[in-house]
Every structure is written in C-alpha cells, then in structure tokens.
C-alpha positions as CSV (number, residue, x, y, z in Angstrom):
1,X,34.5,159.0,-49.5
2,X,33.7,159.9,-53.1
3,X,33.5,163.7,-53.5
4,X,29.5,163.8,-54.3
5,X,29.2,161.6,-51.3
6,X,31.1,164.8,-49.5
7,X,29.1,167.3,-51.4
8,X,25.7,165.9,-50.6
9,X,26.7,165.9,-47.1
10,X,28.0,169.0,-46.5
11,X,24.3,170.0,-48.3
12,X,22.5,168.3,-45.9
13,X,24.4,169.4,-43.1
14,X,24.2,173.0,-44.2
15,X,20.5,173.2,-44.8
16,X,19.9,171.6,-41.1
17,X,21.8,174.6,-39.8
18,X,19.4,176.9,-41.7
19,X,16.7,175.6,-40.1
20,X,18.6,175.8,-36.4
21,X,19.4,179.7,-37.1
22,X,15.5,179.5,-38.4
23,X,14.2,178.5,-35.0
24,X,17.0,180.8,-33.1
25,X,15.2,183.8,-35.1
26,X,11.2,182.6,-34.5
27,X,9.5,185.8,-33.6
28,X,8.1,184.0,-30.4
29,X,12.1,182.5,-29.4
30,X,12.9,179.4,-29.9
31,X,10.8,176.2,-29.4
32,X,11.5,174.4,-25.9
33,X,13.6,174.7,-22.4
34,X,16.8,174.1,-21.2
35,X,19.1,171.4,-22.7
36,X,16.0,169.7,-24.9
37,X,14.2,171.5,-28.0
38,X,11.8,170.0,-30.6
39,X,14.0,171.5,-33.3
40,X,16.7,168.7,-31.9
41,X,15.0,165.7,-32.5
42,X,13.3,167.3,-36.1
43,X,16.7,167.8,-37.2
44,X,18.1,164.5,-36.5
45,X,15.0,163.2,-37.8
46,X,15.6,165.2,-41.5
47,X,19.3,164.4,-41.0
48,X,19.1,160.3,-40.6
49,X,17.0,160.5,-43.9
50,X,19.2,162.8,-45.9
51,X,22.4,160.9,-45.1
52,X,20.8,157.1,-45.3
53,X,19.9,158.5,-48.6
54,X,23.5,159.0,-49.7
55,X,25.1,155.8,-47.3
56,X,22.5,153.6,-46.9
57,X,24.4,152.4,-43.0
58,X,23.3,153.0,-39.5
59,X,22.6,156.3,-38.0
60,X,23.6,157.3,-34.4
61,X,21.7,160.2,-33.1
62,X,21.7,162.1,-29.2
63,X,17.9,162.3,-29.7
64,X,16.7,159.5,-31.7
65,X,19.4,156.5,-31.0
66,X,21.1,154.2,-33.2
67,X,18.5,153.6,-36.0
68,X,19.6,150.5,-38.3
69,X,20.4,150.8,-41.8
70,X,17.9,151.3,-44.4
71,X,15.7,147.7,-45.7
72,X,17.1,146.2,-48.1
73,X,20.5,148.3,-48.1
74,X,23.4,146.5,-49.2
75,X,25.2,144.3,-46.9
76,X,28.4,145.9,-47.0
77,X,27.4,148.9,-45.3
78,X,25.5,147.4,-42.3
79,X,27.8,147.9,-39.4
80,X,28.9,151.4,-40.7
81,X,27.7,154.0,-38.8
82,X,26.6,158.0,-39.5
C-alpha cells in the first residue's frame, strides 16, 4: 500500500475514534443498549465512504454487510475487500 494510501487511512480511522470517545463522553451516556449502538452503524457508515474514497473495493462491515465496490470503480479492485 502506497504510504498516502496508509496516511489517509490511519486519518480516517483516527477521526471515527474521535467520534466513539465523542459518544462515550455525551452528557446524557452513550446512545443505545447492550451489544448494539447507533454510533456503530454511523461509524461504519462514515468509514465505508472514507476508505472507498481512497480504494475504490468492497467494504465488509459487522453492522452494515459486505457493500460492493463503488460504480464505476476500476475493475482491478473488485474482489478486494476493506
């Protein structure tokens, strides 16, 4: 992997942790019960975009599934998998 290609993924990575310690600190607690919060699936949700963005492949997520690879992303990438 190209070193921007780490870079930018260690930056995405990083900011979704900001918004987990975010929703840990919420005056009112955190956002849902048990094993399942909303903050999962809205971070997988910011996550598949920011990383599609710099590998246009698949994305496999706990909350969200296997999502394919972005339209019209180049062939070569298709059965590569975040």
């Amino acid at each position: 992997m190209p070193q921007s290609m780490l870079m930018a993924t260690i930056a995405a990575v990083e900011s979704e942790g900001a918004h987990l310690l975010d929703e840990f600190h919420r005056a009112q607690g955190p956002r849902g019960q048990k094993s399942k919060a909303a903050i999962d699936t809205e971070i997988e949700d910011r996550l598949r975009a920011s990383l599609q963005a710099i590998c246009p492949c698949r994305f496999g997520g706990e909350e969200t599934g296997t999502s394919p690879a972005p339209e019209g992303a180049d062939p070569t990438f298709a059965e590569w998998l975040w």
